[in-house]
N, C-alpha and C positions, 0 to 999 in steps of 0.2 A: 241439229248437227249440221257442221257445214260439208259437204263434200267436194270431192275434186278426181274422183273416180271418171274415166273417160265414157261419156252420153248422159250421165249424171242430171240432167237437164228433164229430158225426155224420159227416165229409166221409169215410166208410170204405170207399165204392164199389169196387167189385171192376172189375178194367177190362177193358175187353170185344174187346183187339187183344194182342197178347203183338208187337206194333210196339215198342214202348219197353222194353226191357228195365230193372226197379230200378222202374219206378213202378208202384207197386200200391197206391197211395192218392192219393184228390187234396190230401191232406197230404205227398206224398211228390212231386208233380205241381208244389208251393208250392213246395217244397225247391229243387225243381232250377231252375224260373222264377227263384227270387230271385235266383239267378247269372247269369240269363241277362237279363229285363228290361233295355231300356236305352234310352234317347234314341230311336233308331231305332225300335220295337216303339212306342214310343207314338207316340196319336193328334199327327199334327203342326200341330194349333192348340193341345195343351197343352204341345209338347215345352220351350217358355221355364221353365215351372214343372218339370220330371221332374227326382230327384235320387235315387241313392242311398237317400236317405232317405223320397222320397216313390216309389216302386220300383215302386208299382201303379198310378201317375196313367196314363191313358191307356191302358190296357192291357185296357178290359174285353173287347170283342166278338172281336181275336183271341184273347185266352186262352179265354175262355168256349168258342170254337167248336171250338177243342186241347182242350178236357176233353172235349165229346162226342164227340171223335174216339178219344178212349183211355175214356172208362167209358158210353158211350150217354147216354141220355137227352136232353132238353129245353133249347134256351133262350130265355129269358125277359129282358124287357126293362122298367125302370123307365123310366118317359116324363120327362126333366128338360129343364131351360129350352132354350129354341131348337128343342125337334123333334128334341131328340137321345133316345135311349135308352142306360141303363148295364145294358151284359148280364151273365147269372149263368148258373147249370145247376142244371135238377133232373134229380136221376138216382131214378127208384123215388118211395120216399120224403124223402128228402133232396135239401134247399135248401142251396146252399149259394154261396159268391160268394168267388172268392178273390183278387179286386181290388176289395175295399169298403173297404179299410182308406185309399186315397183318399180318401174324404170325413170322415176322423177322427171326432169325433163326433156325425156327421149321423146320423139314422137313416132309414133305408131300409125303404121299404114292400114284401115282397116276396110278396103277395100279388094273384093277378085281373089279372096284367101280361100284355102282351099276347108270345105267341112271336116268337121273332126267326129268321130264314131266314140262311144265308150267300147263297145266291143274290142276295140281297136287300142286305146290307153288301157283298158281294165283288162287288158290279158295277161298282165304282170299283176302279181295279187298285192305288192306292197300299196298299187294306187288304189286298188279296189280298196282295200283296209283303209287305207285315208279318207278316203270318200265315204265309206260307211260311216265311219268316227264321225264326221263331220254333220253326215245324215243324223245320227243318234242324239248328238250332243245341239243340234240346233231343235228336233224334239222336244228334247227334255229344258228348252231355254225359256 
C-alpha cells in the first residue's frame, strides 16, 4: 500500500501490547483502520462530509489515542479554529499522524503542541463510544 499519512516514513514503532495480534507497525495500524473507519468513528459535526474517500475526516483523537494504546508514547494536539485540537502520536522519536491526510494539502505545524489527555476528550461519552467501536472492531479484524 502506498501511504501519504504524515511521518508515514519513520511510522515503524514496535508495539508495546501483543492485544492486537498482525499490527506491528503503525503502517500496519493504517492498513487495518482504512477498512475499518466509517461515518460512525467520525467526529459527528464532520460526519456530512466523511466518505470513502475522505476515510480520515474526523477520526483524529480516537485513532490517535488506539495508537498509544498499541505502541506507547505521546499525544499531541494542533489547536485549529473553534477551540478544537487535531491529535497525532509521538512515539520515542517519531511523529507521526495517520489522519492528516484530511487536510489535503494544508500543512500542519507539528511542533511545541500542547499534550492531549483521554481523560480530557473521553469525558463526553459520545467520543468514548467511538473509541470503544473502533477498539472492538479493529479486534475482531
Amino acid at each position: 500500500m502506498e501511504y501519504s499519512f504524515f511521518g508515514w516514513e519513520t511510522a515503524d514503532s514496535a508495539p508495546v501490547t501483543d492485544e492486537y495480534p498482525g499490527i506491528n507497525s503503525p503502517r500496519d495500524l493504517y492498513d487495518a483502520l482504512s477498512d475499518i473507519w466509517c461515518e460512525y468513528t467520525c467526529a459527528p459535526r464532520l460526519r456530512d462530509g466523511w466518505s470513502k474517500e475522505n476515510k480520515t475526516l474526523g477520526q483524529c483523537s480516537v485513532t490517535a489515542f488506539l495508537v498509544q494504546d498499541i505502541f506507547g508514547g505521546n499525544v499531541y494536539g494542533i489547536p485549529r479554529e473553534g477551540g478544537t485540537f487535531h491529535c497525532y502520536n509521538v512515539v520515542g522519536d517519531r511523529v507521526f499522524d495517520l489522519t492528516s491526510e484530511q487536510f489535503g494539502d494544508e500543512e500542519l505545524d507539528y511542533t511545541d503542541n500542547p499534550e492531549q489527555f483521554r481523560e480530557v476528550h473521553f469525558a463526553g461519552e459520545e467520543k468514548k463510544q467511538r473509541y470503544e467501536y473502533l477498539r472492538r472492531e479493529l479486534k475482531a479484524y
